[in-house]
C-alpha positions in Angstrom: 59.2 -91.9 -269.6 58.7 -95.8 -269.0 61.7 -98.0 -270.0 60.4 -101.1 -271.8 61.8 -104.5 -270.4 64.6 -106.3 -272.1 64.4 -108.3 -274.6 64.7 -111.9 -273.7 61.4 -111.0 -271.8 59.5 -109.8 -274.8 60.1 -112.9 -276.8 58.4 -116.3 -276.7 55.8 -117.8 -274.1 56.8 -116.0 -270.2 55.6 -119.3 -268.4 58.3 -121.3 -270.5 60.6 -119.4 -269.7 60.1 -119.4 -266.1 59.8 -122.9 -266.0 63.2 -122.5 -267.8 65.1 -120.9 -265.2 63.3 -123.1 -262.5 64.7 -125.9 -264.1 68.7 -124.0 -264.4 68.2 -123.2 -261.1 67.3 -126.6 -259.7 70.1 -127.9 -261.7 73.0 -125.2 -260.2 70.8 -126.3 -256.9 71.3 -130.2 -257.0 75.1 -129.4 -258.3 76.1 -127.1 -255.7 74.5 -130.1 -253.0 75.7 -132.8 -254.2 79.4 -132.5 -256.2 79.9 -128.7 -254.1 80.9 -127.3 -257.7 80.6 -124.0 -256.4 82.7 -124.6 -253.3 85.9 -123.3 -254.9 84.1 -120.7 -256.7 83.1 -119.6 -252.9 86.9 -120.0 -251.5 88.8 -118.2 -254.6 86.0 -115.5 -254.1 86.2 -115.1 -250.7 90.4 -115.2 -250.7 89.7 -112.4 -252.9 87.4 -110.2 -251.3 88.0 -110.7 -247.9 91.2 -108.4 -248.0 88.7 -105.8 -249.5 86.3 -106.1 -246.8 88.9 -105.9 -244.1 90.7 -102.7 -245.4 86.9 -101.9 -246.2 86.2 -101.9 -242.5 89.2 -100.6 -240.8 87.4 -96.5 -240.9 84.2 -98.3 -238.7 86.7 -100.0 -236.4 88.9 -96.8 -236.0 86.4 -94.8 -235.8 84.6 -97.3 -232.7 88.1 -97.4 -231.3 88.6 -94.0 -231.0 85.2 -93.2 -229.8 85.6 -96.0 -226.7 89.2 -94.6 -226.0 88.1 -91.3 -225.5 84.8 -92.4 -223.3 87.1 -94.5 -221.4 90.0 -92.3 -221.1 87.4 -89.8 -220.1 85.4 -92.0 -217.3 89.2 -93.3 -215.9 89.8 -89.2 -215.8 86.6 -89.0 -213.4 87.6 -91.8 -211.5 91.0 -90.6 -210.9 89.1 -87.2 -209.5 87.0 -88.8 -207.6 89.4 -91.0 -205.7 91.9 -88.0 -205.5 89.1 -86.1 -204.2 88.1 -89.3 -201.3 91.8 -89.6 -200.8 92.1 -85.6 -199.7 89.2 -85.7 -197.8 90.3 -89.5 -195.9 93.5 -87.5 -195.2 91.9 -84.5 -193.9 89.8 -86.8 -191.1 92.6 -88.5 -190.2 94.3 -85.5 -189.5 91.2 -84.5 -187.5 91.1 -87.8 -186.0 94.7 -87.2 -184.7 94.3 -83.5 -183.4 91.3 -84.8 -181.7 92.6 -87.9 -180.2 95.6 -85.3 -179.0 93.2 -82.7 -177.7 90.9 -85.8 -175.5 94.4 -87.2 -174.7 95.1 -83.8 -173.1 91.6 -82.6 -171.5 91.9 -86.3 -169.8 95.5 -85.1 -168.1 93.5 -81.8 -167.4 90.8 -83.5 -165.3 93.8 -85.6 -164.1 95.3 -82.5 -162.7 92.0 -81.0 -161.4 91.9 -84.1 -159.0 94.9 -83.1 -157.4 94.4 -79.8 -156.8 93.7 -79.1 -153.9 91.6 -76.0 -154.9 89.3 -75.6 -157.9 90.2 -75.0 -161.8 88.3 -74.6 -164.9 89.0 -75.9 -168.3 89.0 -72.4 -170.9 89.8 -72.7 -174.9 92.3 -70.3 -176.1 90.2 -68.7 -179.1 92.7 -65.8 -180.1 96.3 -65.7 -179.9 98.4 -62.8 -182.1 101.0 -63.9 -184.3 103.2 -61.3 -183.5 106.1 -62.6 -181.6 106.3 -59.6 -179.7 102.9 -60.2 -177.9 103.0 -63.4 -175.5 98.9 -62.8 -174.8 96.4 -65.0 -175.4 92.5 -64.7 -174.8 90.6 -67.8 -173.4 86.6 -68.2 -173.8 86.0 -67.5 -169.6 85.4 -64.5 -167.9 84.3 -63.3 -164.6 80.8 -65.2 -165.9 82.6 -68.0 -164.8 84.4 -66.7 -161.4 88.1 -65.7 -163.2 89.6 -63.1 -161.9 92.7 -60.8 -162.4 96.1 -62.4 -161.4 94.9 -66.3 -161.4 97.4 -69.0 -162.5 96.5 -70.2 -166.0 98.5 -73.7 -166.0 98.0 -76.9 -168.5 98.8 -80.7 -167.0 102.4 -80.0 -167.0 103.3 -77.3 -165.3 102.4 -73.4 -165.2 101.7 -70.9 -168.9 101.1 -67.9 -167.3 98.8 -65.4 -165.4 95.2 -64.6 -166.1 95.9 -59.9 -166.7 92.6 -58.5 -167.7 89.0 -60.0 -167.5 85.7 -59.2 -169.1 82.3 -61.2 -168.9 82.5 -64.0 -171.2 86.5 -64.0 -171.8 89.9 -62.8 -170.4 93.7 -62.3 -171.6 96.7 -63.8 -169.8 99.7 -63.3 -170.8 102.7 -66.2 -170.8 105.8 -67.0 -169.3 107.7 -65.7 -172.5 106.5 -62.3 -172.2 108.9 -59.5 -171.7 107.1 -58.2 -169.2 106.3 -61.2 -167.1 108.1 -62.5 -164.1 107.3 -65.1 -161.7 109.1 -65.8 -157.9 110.9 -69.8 -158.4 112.5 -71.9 -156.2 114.8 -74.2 -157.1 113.3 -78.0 -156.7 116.7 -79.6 -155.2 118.1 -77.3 -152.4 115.2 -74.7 -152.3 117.1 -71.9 -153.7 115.0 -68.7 -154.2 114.5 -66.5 -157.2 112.9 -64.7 -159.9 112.1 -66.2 -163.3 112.0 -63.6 -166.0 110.4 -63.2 -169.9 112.3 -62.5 -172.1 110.0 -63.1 -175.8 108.9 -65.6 -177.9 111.4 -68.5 -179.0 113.7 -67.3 -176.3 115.2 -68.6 -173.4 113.6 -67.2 -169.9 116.3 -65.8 -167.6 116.4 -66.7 -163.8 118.2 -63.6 -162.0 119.2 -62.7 -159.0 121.6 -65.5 -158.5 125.3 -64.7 -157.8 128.1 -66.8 -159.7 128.5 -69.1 -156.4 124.8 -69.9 -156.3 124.0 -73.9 -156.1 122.5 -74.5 -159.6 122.8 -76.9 -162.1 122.1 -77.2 -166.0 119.1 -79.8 -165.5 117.4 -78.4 -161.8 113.5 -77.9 -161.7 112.3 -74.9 -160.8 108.8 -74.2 -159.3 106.8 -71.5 -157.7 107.5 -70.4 -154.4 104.2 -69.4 -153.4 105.5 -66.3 -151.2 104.0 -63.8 -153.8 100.2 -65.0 -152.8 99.5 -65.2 -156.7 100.7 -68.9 -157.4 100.5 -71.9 -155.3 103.4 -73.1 -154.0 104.7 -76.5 -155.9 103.8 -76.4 -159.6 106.2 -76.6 -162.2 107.5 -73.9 -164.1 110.5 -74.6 -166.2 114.3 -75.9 -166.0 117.5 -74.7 -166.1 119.3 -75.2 -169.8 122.3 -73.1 -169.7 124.3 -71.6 -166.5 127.3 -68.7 -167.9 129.5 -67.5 -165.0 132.1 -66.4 -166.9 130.6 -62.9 -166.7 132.5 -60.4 -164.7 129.0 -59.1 -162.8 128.3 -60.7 -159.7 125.4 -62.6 -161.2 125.2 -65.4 -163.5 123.7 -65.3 -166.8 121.3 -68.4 -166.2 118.7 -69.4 -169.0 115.7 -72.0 -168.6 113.4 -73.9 -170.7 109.1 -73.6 -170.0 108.2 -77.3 -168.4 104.4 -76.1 -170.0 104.3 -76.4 -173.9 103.1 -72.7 -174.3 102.1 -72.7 -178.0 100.8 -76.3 -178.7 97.5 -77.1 -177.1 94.2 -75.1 -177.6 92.9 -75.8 -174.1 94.4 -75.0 -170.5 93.1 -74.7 -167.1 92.6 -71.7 -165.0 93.3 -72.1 -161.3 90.8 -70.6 -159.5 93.3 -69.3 -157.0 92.8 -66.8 -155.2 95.5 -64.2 -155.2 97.1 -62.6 -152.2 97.2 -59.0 -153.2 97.4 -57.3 -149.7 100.3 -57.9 -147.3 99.8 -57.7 -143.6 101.0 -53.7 -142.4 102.4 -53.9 -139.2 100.6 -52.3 -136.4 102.3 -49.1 -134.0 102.8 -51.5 -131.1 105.0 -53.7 -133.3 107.0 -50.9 -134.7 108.1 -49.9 -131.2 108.9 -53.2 -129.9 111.2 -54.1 -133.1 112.8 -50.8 -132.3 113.3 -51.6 -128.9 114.2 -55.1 -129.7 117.2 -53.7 -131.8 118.5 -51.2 -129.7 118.9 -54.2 -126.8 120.6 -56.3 -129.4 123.1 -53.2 -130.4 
């Protein structure tokens, strides 16, 4: 159904009236431009909508500021990841940086002590060494590929760690000072005092014996190898005396030392290609008879 226009439109001429409101409108027109009539209309209008408009608009803006908090609460979330996640792994290479630095530090004071050898060593990487306090063995990464053998020195730059026990191709286990089961002949650096250093386990003092109460030692004396068992060269460091108790009613002193070597610190160490002494001279018939002989004069 069409709806029919309104009536002011049905009525009279139509070009009349348009000239009409042509006319009104030029009139409002030259009003508004020239005596700004409608200026206050505008202001009263505007003091009363624009309240309206504002508390119109407030869902838009919450609804924008909650969309740009989230994305930015969001994206500062993923930054702080990120830079967590740089930070962590900065941390971790500078913590590599430092183990390596340590490690160069101490291959240089290996090569350092290679020099002064007067025999040859090798340079071997611990790759396996049990937790269990009970074992003091370790296995290095050279074997008799590389010319170890049973009952070498293993040693780093300060002194010596132990002795070189079983061998296979490509790797061998040593066992260290600590061990229970290890001992080592010492002399004492100062006066030249001979001994035996003894294991005694992990975290514990090693125990020199063998030394009466009226022995010349002293909390502080260096104690190196002797050299008389044909296994270890004579002069290298082995460890020093920390505690000296001869208050005991046993003819020796209880006398406990401290490994020179840091045992448990470094990865690498150096083998001493030193070959060990395992047969001593056996006197021959002739020489049994003449110490006999030699004896009964002296008698």
């Amino acid at each position: 159904m069409f709806r029919s226009p309104p009536t002011l439109f049905n009525q009279g001429a139509p070009f009349l009236k348009l000239l009409f409101f042509l006319f009104l409108g030029s009139v409002f027109i030259f009003v508004d431009y020239k005596l700004h009539a409608t200026e206050k209309i505008r202001l009263v209008g505007n003091n009363i909508f624009f309240p309206l408009q504002q508390l119109l608009a407030q869902p838009g803006k919450f609804s924008d500021f909650s969309l740009d908090y989230f994305q930015t609460r969001s994206s500062l979330k993923k930054q702080l990841e990120e830079q967590s996640s740089q930070i962590n792994s900065l941390r971790l290479m500078a913590n590599q940086a430092e183990i390596l630095e340590t490690e160069n530090s101490h291959l240089r004071k290996l090569l350092s002590l290679q020099q002064k050898l007067n025999f040859k060593s090798l340079a071997a990487e611990v790759v396996f060494s049990p937790l269990s306090p009970s074992s003091q063995k370790i296995i290095i990464n050279r074997g008799s590929a590389d010319g170890v053998k049973s009952g070498m020195p293993i040693a780093s730059d300060t002194g010596v760690m132990g002795q070189i026990i079983r061998v296979f191709e490509n790797s061998s286990e040593a066992t260290l000072l600590e061990d229970r089961e290890f001992s080592i002949p010492v002399l004492v650096e100062r006066n030249g005092l001979r001994t035996v250093l003894f294991g005694v386990g992990r975290g514990e003092p090693l125990e020199l014996r063998y030394a009466n109460n009226l022995a010349d030692l002293d909390v502080g004396d260096h104690l190196i190898t002797s050299g008389i068992d044909g296994t270890y060269p004579a002069g290298i460091p082995v460890a020093i005396i920390t505690k000296i108790d001869r208050s005991s009613e046993a003819s020796g002193a209880v006398i406990g030392c401290k490994p020179i070597a840091k045992l448990h610190h470094h990865r690498y160490l150096s083998v001493l290609l030193y070959q060990p002494n395992t047969t001593a001279p056996t006197p021959t018939e002739s020489e049994i008879i003449k110490n006999r002989q030699r004896q009964k004069k002296g008698n």
